[in-house]
C-alpha positions as CSV (number, residue, x, y, z in Angstrom):
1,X,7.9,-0.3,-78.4
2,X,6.3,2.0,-81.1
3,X,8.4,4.2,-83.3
4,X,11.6,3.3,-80.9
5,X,14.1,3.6,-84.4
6,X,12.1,6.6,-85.7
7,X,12.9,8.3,-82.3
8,X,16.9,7.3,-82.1
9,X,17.4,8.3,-86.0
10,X,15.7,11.9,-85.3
11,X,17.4,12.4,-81.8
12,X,21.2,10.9,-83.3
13,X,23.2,13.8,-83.3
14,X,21.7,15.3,-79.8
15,X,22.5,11.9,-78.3
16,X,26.0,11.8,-79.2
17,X,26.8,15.5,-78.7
18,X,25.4,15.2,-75.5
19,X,27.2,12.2,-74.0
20,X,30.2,14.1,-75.6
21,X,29.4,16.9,-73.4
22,X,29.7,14.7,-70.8
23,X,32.7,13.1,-71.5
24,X,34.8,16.1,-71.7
25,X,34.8,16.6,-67.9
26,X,37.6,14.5,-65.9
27,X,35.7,13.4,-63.4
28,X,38.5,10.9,-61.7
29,X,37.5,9.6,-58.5
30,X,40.6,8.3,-57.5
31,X,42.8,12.0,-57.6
32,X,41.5,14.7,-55.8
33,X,42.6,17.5,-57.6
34,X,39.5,16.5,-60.0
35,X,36.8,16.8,-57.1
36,X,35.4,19.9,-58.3
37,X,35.0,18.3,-61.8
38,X,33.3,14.8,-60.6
39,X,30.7,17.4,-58.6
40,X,30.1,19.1,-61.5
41,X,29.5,15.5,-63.6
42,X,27.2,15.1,-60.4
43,X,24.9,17.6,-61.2
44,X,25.0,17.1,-64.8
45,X,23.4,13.5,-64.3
46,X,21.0,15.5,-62.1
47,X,19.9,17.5,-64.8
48,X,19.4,14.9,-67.7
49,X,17.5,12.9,-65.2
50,X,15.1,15.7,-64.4
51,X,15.0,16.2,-68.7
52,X,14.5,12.7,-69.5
53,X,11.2,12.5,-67.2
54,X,11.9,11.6,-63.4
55,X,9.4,13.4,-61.4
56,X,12.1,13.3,-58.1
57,X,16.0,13.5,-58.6
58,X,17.9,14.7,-55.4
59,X,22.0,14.9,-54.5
60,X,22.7,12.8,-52.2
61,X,25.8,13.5,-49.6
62,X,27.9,10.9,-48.6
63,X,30.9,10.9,-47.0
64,X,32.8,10.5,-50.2
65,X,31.3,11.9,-54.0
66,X,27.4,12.0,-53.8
67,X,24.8,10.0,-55.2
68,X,22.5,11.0,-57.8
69,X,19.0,9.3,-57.1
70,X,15.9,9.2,-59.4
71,X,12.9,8.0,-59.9
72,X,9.6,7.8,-61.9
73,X,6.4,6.2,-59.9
74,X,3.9,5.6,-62.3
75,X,1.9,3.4,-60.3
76,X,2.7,1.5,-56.8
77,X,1.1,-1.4,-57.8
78,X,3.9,-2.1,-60.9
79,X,7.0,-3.5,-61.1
80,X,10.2,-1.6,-60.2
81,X,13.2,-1.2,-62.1
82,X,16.3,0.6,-60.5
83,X,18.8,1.5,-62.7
84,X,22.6,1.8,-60.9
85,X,25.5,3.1,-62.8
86,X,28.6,5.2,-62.2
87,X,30.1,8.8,-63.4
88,X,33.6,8.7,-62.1
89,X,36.1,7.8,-64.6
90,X,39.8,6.2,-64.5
91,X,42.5,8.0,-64.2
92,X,43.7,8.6,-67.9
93,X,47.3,7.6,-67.5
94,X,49.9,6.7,-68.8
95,X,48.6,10.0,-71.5
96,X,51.6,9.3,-73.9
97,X,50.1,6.3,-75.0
98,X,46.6,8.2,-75.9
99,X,46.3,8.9,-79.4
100,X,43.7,11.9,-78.8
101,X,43.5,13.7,-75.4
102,X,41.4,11.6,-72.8
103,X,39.3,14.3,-72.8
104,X,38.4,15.4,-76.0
105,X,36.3,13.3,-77.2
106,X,36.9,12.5,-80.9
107,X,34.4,10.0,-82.7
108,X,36.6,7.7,-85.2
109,X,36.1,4.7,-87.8
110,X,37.8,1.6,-86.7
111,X,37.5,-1.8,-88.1
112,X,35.2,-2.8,-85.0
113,X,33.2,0.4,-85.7
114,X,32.8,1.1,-89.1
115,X,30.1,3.7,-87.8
116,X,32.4,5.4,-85.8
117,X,33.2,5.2,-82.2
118,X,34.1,7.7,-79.7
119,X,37.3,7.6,-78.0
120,X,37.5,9.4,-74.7
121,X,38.4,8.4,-71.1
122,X,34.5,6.9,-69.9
123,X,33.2,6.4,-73.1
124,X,32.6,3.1,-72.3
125,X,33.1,2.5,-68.6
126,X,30.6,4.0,-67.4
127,X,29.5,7.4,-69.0
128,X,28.5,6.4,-72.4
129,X,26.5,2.8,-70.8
130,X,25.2,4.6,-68.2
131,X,24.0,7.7,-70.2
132,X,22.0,4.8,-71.9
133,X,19.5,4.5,-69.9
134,X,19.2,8.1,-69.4
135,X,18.0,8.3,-73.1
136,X,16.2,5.5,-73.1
137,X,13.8,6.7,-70.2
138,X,13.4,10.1,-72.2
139,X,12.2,7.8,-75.0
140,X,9.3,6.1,-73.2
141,X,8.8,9.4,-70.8
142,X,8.3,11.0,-73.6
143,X,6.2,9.1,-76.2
144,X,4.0,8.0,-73.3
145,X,5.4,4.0,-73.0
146,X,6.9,3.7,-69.5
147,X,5.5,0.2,-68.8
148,X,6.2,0.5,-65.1
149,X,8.1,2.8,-61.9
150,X,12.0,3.6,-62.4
151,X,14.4,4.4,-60.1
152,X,18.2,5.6,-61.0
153,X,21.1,5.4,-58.5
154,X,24.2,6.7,-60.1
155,X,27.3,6.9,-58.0
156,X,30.6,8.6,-58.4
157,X,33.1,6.3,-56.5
158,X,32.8,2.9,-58.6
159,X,36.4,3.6,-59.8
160,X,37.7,3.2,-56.2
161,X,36.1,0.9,-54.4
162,X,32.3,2.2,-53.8
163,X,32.7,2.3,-49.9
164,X,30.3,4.8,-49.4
165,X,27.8,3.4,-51.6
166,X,27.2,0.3,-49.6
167,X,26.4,2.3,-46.3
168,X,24.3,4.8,-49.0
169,X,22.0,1.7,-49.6
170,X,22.3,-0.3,-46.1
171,X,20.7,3.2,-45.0
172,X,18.0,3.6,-48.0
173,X,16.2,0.3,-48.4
174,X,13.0,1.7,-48.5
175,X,13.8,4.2,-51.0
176,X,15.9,1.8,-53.7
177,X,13.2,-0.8,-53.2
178,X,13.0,-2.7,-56.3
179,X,11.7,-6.0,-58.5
180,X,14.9,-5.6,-60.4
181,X,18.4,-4.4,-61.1
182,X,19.4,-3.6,-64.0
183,X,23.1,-2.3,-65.4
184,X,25.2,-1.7,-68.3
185,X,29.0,-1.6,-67.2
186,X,29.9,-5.4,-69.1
187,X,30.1,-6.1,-72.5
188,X,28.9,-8.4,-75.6
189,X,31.0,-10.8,-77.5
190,X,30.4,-8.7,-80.4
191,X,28.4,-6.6,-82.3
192,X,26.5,-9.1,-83.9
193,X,27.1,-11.6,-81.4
194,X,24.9,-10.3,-78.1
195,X,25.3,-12.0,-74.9
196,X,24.0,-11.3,-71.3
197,X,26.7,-11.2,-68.3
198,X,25.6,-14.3,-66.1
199,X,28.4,-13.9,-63.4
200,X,31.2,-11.4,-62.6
201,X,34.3,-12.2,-60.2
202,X,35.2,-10.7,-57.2
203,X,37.8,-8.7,-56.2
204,X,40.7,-8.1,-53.4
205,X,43.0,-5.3,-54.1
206,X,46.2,-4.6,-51.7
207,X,49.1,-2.4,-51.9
208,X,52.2,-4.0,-50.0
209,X,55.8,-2.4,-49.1
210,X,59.1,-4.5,-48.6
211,X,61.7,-2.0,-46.4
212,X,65.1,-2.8,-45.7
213,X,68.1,0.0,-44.5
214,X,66.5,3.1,-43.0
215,X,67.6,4.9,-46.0
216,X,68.8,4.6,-49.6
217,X,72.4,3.3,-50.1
218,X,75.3,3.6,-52.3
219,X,75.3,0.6,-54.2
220,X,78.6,0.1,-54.6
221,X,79.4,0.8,-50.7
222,X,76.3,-1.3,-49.8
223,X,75.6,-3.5,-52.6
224,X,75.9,-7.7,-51.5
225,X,76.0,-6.9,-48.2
226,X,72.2,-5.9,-47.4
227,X,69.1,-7.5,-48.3
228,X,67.8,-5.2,-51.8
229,X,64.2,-4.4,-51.2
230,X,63.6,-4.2,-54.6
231,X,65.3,-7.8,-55.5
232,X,63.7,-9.5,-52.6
233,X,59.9,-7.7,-53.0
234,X,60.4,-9.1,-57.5
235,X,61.9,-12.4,-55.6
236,X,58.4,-12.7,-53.8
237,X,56.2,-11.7,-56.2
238,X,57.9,-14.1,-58.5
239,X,56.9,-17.0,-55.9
240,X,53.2,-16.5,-55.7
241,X,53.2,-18.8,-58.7
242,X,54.0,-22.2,-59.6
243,X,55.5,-23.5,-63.0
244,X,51.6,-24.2,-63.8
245,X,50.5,-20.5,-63.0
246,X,48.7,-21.6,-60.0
247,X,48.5,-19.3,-57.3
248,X,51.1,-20.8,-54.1
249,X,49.0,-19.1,-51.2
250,X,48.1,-21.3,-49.1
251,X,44.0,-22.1,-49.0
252,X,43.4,-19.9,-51.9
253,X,41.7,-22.4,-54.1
254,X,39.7,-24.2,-50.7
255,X,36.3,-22.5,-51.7
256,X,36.9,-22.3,-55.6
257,X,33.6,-24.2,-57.4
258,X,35.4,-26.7,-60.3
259,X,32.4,-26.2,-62.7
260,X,31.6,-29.5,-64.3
261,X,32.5,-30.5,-68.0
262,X,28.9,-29.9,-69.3
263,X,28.7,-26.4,-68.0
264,X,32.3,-25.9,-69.5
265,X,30.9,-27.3,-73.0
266,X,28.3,-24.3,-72.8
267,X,31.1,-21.8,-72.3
268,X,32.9,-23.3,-75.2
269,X,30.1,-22.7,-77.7
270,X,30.3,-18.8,-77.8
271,X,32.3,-17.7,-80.7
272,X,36.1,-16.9,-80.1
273,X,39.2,-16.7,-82.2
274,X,42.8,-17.5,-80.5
275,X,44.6,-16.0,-83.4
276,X,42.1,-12.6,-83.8
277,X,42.9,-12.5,-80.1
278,X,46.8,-12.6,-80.3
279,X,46.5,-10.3,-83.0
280,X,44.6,-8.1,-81.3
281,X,46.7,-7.5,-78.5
282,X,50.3,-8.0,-80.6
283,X,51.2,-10.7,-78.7
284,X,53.1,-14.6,-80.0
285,X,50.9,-16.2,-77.4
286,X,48.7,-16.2,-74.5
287,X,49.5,-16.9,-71.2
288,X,47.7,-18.3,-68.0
289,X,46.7,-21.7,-65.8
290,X,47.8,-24.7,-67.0
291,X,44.5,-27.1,-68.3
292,X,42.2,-23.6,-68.8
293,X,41.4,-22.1,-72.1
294,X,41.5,-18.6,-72.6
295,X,37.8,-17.5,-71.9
296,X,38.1,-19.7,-69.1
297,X,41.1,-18.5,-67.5
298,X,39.7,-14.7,-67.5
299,X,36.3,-15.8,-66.1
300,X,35.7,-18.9,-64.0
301,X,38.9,-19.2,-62.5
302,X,40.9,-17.1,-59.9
303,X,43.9,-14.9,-60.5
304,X,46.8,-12.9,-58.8
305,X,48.6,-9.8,-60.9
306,X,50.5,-7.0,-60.0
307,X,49.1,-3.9,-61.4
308,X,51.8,-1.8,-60.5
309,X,55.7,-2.0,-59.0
310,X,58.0,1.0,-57.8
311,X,60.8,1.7,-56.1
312,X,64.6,3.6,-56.0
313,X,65.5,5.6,-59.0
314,X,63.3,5.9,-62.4
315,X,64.7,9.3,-63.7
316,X,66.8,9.8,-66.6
317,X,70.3,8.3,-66.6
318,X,71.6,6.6,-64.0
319,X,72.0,7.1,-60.2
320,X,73.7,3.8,-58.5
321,X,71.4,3.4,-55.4
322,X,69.7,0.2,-53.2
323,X,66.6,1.9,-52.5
324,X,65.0,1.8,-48.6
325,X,61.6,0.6,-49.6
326,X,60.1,-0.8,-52.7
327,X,55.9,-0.9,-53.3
328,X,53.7,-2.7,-55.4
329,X,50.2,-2.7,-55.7
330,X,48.3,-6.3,-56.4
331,X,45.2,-7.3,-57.7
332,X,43.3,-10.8,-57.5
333,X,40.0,-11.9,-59.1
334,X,37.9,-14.2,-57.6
335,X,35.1,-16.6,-58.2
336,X,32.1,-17.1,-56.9
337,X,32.0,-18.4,-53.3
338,X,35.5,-17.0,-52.6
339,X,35.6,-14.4,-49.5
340,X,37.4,-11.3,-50.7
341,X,38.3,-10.6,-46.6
342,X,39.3,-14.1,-46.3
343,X,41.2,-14.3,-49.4
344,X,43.0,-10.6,-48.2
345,X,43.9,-12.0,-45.1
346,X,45.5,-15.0,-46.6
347,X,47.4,-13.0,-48.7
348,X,48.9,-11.2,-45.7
349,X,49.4,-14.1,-43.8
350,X,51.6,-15.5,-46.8
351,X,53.1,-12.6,-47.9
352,X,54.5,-11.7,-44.1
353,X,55.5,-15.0,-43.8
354,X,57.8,-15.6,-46.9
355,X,59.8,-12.6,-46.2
356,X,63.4,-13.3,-45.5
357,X,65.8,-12.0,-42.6
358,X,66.8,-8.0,-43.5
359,X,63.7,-6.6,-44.4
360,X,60.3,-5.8,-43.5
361,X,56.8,-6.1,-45.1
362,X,53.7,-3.9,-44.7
363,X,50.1,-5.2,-46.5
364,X,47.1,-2.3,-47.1
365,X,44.2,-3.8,-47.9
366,X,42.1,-1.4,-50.1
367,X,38.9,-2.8,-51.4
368,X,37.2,-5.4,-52.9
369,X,33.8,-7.6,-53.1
370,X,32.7,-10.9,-53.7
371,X,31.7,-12.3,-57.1
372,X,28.1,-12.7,-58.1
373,X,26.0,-15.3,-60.8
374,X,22.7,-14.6,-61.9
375,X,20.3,-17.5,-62.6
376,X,19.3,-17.5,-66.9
377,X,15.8,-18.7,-65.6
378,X,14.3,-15.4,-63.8
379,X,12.3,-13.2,-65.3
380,X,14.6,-10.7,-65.5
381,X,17.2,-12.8,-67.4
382,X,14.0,-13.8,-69.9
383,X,13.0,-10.1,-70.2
384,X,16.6,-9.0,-71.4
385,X,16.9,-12.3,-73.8
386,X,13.5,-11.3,-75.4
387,X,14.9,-7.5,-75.3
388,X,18.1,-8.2,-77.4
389,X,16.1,-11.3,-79.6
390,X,13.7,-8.3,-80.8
391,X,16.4,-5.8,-81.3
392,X,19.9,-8.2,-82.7
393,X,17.3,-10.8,-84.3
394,X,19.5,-13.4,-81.9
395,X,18.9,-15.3,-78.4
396,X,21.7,-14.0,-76.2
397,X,24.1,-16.1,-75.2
398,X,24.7,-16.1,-71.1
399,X,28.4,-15.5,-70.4
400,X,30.4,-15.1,-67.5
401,X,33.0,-11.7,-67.3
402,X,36.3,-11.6,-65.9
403,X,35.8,-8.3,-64.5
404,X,34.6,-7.2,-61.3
405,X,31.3,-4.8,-60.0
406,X,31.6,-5.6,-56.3
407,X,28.8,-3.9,-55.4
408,X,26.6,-6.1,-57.3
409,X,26.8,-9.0,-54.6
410,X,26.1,-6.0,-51.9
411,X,22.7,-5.4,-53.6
412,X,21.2,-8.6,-53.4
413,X,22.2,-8.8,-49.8
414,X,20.7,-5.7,-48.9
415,X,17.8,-5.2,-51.3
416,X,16.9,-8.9,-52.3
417,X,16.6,-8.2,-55.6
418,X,18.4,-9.8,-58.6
419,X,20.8,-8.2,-60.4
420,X,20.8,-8.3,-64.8
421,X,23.9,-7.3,-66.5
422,X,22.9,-5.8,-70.1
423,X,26.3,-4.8,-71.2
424,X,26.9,-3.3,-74.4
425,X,30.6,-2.9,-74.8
426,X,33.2,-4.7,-76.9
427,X,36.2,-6.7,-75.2
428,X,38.5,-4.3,-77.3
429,X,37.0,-1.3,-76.6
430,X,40.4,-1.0,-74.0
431,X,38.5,0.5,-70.9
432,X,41.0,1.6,-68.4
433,X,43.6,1.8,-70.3
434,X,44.7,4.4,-73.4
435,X,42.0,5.1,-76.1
436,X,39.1,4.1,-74.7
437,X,36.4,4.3,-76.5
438,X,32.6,3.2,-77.4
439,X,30.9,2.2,-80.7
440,X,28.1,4.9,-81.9
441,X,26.5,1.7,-83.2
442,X,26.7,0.2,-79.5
443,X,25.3,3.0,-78.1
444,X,22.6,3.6,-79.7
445,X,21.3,-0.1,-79.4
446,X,21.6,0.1,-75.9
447,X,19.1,3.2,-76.1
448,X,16.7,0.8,-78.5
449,X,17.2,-2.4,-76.2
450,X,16.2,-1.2,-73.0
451,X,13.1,0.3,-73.6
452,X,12.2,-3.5,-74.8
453,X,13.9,-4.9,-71.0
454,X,11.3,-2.5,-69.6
455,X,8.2,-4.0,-71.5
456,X,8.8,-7.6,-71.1
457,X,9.9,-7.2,-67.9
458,X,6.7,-5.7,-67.1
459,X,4.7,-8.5,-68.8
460,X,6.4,-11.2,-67.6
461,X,5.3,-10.0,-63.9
462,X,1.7,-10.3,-64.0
């Protein structure tokens, strides 16, 4: 691509103030007192897309937040690229632990980023990814190097499950049509270390409630005498581990692929530091499946955790009381070939069943997906290598993420298409959680690599 540096240095500043812009609104999908704000983020996308060259960008209504679509159709007879990415944010809690406000974007040196980085809630998952790709049409739009047709499908419900999405694209196959998928919401192993996502987990999220008197009791009156909802739900939480940190449900691990000691050998070779990883998270030691290492514990094998646990009295001082009910909500990552339904419905099974005598238990499913692997061999997977080769001056390395975008297996159900994961995010770049944030120098190489994806991508067809 011609003059692709020349273009990024002059357009800098606009870039960053821009995706600033953008990162100032709250749009949080999961809280409804922000709807007005993710609407608004809505039709912001709208309008870069129309700026940065599509010839078509429409609103589209769902039953939920709408969908931004785009495209470009240079000519029928190329390739198609469609572009899918996200504008709803996290929620921004817990805000005491943010050292700027979540939505006032401030752009700050770090040791990572000695160019700076900007911390806001987004900036990396998905705003300041997604709004890659924005840019990095308006480059080849607007010096005349779109290789091929572009479409863009951004949504604004990623954050909480994307259930309206997969009836958006069940209903829409002829318009999202495509040769490829391409999306930035994974990371790299570091900044001069680039790597390619190769496979993502899937996910099953469920909230569950443990109830035992029909109302709260005086502890002292009560206490010893009734079954404590919040003792017995910690009591079987506790249980859906072993002394190994395997997971006790019955049947989880049936459909779990062991991957065989050569592929393992692969994983091993990408660069990683147990002590810069400790350090990096102020912790003595890490934690996890026994016979695992660390990257493969948080990417080829399954896992349970509670991501949040309530109940009875949390104010200030004290207030002696067995509460009625206690909650929790729990999350668990799954590998390839594991059925997020199936591995939900075990769940309830088990959980139901280990409940003693004296209280009750109540599992909600919320959402989830299945996990997905690309193969390194398609021409996709070669485009990006030769993409990030011409821009890091390195082969990619393929690497499996711990994370989850379950929409991901959806499209290759419904579309047929492949997906490519061109993540440009750092591990410690703390998405969903307090200061998140995303490297300047990340985001600009994004907008200089995918202009290259496009190119090769377009070559490699004929």
């Amino acid at each position: 691509m011609n003059n692709i540096q020349s273009y990024i240095k002059e357009n800098k500043d606009r870039f960053l103030n821009e995706l600033i812009e953008l990162l100032k609104i709250p749009s949080i999908s999961a809280d409804s007192t922000y709807k007005n704000d993710v609407l608004k983020t809505a039709a912001i996308i709208k309008a870069s897309l129309v700026k940065a060259g599509c010839d078509m960008v429409e609103i589209c209504k769902t039953d939920g937040y709408p969908i931004v679509y785009g495209e470009k159709i240079i000519d029928k007879n190329l390739p198609t690229v469609l572009v899918y990415g996200h504008y709803d944010v996290q929620p921004p809690d817990p805000l005491d632990l943010w050292n700027s406000p979540p939505f006032e974007p401030v752009i700050k040196k770090t040791a990572l980023h000695p160019e700076g980085a900007i911390f806001a809630r987004g900036a990396c998952d998905d705003k300041g990814q997604m709004y890659m790709h924005v840019k990095a049409l308006e480059f080849m739009t607007s010096t005349d190097q779109l290789p091929c047709n572009v479409k863009f499908m951004i949504e604004g419900e990623e954050e909480v499950g994307s259930s309206n999405l997969a009836v958006f694209v069940k209903n829409n196959q002829e318009k999202l049509k495509n040769d490829v998928i391409l999306i930035s919401d994974t990371g790299m192993i570091a900044q001069d270390v680039p790597s390619i996502t190769t496979g993502l987990r899937g996910l099953s999220y469920v909230e569950v409630e443990v109830t035992g008197p029909n109302r709260d009791l005086h502890s002292g009156l009560y206490g010893g005498a009734v079954a404590n909802p919040i003792n017995i739900l910690t009591k079987m939480i506790a249980s859906l581990h072993d002394e190994n940190n395997h997971i006790t449900i019955p049947g989880f691990y049936d459909k779990v692929e062991e991957l065989s000691k050569e592929e393992r050998a692969e994983m091993a070779k990408a660069p990683f530091s147990l002590d810069a990883y400790k350090k990096a998270l102020d912790i003595q030691a890490v934690y996890g499946e026994t016979g695992y290492t660390t990257n493969e514990r948080n990417s080829i094998r399954p896992t349970l955790d509670v991501n949040g646990i309530w109940g009875g009295y949390i104010g200030e001082g004290a207030k002696t009381v067995i509460a009625s009910k206690a909650y929790a909500k729990i999350s668990m990552r799954l590998v390839p070939h594991q059925d997020w339904e199936d591995i939900t419905q075990l769940f309830k099974n088990h959980f139901e069943s280990i409940a003693p005598e004296g209280v009750t238990v109540k599992v909600t499913p919320h959402h989830g997906g299945q996990g997905y692997v690309t193969p390194i061999n398609s021409i996709g997977y070669k485009a990006a290598s030769k993409a990030y080769q011409d821009t890091f001056g390195k082969t990619p390395i393929p690497q499996r993420s711990g994370g989850s975008i379950p929409i991901v297996s959806l499209f290759e159900q419904e579309l047929k298409s492949k997906t490519i994961l061109m993540g440009f995010g750092l591990d410690s770049d703390a998405i969903h959680s307090p200061n998140e944030h995303f490297g300047i120098f990340n985001y600009l190489k994004g907008i200089e690599t995918i202009p290259l994806f496009y190119k090769y991508f377009t070559e490699l067809s004929k």
